[in-house]
ROKOL-710962 format. One record per residue (C-alpha): residue number from 1; residue in one letter; x, y, z. Coordinates in steps of 0.1 Angstrom, whole numbers, plus 5000, padded with zeros to 4 digits. Layout:
BEGIN
rec num:NUM&residuo:a&east:X&north:Y&up:Z
...
//
This chain:
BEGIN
rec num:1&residuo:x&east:2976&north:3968&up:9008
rec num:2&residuo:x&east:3006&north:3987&up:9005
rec num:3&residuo:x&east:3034&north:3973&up:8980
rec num:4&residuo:x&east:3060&north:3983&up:8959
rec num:5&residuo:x&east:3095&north:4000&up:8960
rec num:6&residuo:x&east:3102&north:4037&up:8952
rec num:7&residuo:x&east:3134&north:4059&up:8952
rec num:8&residuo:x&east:3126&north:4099&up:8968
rec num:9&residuo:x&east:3149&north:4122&up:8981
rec num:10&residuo:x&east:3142&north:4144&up:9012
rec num:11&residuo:x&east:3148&north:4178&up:9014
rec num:12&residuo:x&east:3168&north:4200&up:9040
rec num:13&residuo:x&east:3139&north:4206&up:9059
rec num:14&residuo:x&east:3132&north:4170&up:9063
rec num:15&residuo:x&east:3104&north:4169&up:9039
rec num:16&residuo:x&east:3098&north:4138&up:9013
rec num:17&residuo:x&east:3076&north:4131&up:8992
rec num:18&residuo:x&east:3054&north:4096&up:8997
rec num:19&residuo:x&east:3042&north:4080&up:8964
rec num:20&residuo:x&east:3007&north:4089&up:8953
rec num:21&residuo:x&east:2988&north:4061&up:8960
rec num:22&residuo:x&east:3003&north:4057&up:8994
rec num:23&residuo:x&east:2993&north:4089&up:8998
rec num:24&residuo:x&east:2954&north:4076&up:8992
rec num:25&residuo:x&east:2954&north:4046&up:9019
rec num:26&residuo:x&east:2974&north:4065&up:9043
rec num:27&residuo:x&east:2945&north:4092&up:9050
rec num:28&residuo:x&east:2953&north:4127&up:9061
rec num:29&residuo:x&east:2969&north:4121&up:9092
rec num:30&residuo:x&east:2991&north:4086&up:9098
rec num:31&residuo:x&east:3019&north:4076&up:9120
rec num:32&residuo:x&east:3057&north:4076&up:9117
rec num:33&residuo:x&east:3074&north:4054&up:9137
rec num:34&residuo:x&east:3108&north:4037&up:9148
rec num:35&residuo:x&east:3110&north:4006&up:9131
rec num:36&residuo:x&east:3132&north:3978&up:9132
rec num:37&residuo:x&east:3166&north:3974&up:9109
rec num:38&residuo:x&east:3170&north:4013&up:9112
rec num:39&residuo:x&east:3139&north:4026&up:9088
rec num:40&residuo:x&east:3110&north:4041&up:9101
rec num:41&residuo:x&east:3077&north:4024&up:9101
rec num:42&residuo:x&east:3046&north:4043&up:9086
rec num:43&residuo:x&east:3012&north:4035&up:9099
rec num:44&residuo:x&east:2973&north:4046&up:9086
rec num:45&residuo:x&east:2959&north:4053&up:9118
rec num:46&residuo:x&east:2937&north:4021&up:9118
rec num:47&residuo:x&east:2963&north:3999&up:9114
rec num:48&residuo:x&east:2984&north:4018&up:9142
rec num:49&residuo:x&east:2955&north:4018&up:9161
rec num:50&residuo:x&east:2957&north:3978&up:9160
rec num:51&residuo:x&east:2993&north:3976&up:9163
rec num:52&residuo:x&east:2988&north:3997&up:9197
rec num:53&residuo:x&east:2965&north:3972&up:9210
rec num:54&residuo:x&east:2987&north:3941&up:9202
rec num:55&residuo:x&east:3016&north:3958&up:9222
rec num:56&residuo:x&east:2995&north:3967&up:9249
rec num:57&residuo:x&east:2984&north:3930&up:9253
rec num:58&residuo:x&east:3022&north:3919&up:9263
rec num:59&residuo:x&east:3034&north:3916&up:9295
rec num:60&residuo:x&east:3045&north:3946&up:9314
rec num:61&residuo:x&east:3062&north:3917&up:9338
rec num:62&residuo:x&east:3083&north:3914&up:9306
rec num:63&residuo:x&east:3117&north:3934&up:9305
rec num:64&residuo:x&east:3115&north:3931&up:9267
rec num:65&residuo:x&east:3077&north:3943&up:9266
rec num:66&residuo:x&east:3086&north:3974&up:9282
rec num:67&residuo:x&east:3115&north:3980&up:9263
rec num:68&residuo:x&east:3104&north:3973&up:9234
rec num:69&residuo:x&east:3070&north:3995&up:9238
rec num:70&residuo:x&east:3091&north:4024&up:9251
rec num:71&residuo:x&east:3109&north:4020&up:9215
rec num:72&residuo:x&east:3079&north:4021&up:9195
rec num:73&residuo:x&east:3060&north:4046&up:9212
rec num:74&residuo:x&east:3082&north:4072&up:9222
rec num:75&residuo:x&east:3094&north:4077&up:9184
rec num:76&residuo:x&east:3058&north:4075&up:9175
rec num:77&residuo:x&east:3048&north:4110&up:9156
rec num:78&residuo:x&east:3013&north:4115&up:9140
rec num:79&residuo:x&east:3021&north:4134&up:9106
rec num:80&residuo:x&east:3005&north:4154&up:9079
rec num:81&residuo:x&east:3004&north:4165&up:9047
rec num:82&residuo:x&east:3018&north:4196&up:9032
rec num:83&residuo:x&east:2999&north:4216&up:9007
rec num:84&residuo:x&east:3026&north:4198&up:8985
rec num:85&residuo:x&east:3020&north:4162&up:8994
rec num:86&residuo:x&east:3051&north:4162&up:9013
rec num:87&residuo:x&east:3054&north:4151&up:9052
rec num:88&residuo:x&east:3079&north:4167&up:9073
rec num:89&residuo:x&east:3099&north:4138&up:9094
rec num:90&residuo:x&east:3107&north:4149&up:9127
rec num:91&residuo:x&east:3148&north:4150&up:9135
rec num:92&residuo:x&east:3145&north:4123&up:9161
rec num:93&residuo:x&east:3134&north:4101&up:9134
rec num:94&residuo:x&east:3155&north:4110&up:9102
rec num:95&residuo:x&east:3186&north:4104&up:9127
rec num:96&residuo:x&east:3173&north:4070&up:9134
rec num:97&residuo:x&east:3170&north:4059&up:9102
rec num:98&residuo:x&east:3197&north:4075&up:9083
rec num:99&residuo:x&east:3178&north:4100&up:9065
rec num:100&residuo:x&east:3197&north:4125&up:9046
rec num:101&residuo:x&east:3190&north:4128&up:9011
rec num:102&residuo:x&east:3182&north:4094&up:8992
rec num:103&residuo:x&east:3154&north:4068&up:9002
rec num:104&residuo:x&east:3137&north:4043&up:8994
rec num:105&residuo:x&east:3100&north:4043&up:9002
rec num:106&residuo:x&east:3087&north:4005&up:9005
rec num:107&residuo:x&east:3051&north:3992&up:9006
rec num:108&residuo:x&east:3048&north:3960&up:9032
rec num:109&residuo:x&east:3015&north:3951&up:9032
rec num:110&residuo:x&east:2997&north:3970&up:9059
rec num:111&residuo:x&east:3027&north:3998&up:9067
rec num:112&residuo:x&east:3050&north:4020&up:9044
rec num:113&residuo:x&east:3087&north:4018&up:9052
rec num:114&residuo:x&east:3116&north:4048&up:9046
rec num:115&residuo:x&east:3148&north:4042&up:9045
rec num:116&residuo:x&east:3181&north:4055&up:9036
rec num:117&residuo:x&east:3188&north:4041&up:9004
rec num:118&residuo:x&east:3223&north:4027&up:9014
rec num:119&residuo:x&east:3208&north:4007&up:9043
rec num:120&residuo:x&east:3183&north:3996&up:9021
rec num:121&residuo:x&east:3207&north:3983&up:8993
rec num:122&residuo:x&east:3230&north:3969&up:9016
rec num:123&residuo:x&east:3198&north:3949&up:9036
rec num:124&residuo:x&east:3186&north:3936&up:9002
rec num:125&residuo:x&east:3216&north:3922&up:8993
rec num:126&residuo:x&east:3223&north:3904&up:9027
rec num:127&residuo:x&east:3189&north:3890&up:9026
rec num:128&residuo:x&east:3183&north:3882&up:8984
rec num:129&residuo:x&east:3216&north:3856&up:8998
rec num:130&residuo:x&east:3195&north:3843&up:9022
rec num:131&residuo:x&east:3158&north:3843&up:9008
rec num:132&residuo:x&east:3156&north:3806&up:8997
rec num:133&residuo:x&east:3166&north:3799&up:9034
rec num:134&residuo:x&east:3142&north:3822&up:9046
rec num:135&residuo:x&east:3113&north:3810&up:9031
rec num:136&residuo:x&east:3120&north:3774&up:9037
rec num:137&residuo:x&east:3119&north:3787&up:9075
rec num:138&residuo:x&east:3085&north:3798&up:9069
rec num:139&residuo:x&east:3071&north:3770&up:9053
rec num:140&residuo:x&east:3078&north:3758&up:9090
rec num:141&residuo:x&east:3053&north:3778&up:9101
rec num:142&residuo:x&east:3028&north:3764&up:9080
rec num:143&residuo:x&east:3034&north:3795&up:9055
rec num:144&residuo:x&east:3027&north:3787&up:9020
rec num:145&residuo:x&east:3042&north:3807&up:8990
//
């Protein structure tokens, strides 16, 4: 399981550095990813592999399936390690989420999450106001904290 919070920077060339031991459970090859609330979504590529088959179970009938499968997938990049540990974020991506120098690098249980440190602080704080409402919402859904 991926957790934890950690501040990088990434280079000129796109490069950043991905903790250590995210390093470990992502493998040698993983994939980056548009993901929602403008950061990028990092998958090992078992769990994308399972995420692939959940979207391809919804409805192509759907106008939201498609769209929303065309979003994921066409920013979908499989990545590498440098000699360096670094991974070089393709420009499609970096301008999607923002990324220019300062991140944040977030583990969410089965996926990694970059984003631009800014976003990040200013999604935080909208959502630390609203985390007791939140989870009262889940406990709805028969979540238990």
């Amino acid at each position: 399981m991926f957790m934890g919070e950690y501040q990088h920077s990434i280079d000129d060339k796109g490069r950043i550095i991905i903790p250590a031991k995210f390093r470990d459970m992502l493998g040698t090859s993983f994939v980056a990813t548009r993901g929602l609330d403008t950061c990028l979504f990092v998958y090992p590529m078992e769990e994308w592999g399972i995420m692939e088959q959940k979207l391809k179970s919804l409805s192509l009938m759907k106008s939201d399936a498609r769209a929303f499968s065309r979003f994921f997938f066409s920013g979908a990049t499989e990545c590498v390690w440098d000699k360096q540990g670094r991974v070089n974020l393709p420009v499609n991506l970096r301008q999607y989420a923002k990324l220019d120098k300062d991140c944040v690098i977030l583990g969410v249980s089965n996926r990694v999450e970059i984003w631009n440190k800014e976003l990040w602080e200013q999604y935080f704080e909208q959502s630390e106001e609203t985390f007791n409402e939140i989870a009262e919402k889940l406990v709805d859904f028969n979540f238990d904290l």
